[in-house]
C-alpha positions as CSV (number, residue, x, y, z in Angstrom):
1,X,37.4,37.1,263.7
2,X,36.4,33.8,265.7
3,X,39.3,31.8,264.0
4,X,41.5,34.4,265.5
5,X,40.3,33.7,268.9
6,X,40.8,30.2,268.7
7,X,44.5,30.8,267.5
8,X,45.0,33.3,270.5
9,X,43.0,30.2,272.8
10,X,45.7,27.7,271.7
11,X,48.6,30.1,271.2
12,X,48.2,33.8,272.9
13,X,51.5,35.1,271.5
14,X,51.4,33.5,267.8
15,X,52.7,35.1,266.0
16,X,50.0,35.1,262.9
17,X,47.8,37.6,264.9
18,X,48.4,41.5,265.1
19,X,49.5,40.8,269.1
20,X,51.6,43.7,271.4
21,X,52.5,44.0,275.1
22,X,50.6,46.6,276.9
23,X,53.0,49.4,278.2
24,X,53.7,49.0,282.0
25,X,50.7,46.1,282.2
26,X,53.2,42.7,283.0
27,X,51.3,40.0,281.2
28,X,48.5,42.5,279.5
29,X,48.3,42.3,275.7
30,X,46.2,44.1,272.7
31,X,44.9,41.7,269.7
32,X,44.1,44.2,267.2
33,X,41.6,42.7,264.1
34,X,40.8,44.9,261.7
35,X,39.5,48.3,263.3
36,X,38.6,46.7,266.7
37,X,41.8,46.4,269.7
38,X,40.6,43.4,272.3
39,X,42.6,43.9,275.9
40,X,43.4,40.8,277.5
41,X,45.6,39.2,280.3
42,X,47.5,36.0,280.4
43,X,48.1,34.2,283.9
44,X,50.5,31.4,282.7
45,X,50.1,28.2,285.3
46,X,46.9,27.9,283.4
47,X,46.3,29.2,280.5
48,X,43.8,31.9,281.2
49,X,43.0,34.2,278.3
50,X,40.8,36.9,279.9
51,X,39.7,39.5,277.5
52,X,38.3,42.6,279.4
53,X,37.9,45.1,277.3
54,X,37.0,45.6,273.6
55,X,36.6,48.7,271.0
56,X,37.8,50.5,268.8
57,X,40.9,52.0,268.7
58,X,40.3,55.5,269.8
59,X,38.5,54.5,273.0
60,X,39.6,50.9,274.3
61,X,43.0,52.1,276.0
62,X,40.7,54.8,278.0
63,X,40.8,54.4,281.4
64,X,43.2,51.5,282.1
């Protein structure tokens, strides 16, 4: 799991990690590993990855 964050620090659209768009979220993506979905934002001037939410998949889109 932590080699896949420091792939998604370097590169936070590679495509070697399990990486979508969020629906109607510009610049808001889903990192799915295994049976856990991490929510995070990318603000490109600088490359800020800011992860803000992290479960499993039943319950981590609830309430965005």
């Amino acid at each position: 799991m932590l080699e896949d964050f420091e792939i998604l620090s370097c590169s936070p659209f590679d495509s070697s990690l399990n990486i979508e768009p969020l629906v109607n979220k510009k610049g808001h993506f889903r990192l799915r590993i295994g049976h856990y979905r991490f929510l995070y934002e990318v603000q490109n001037e600088i490359l800020i990855i800011y992860c803000y939410k992290a479960s499993s998949r039943g319950d981590v889109y609830k309430g965005i």
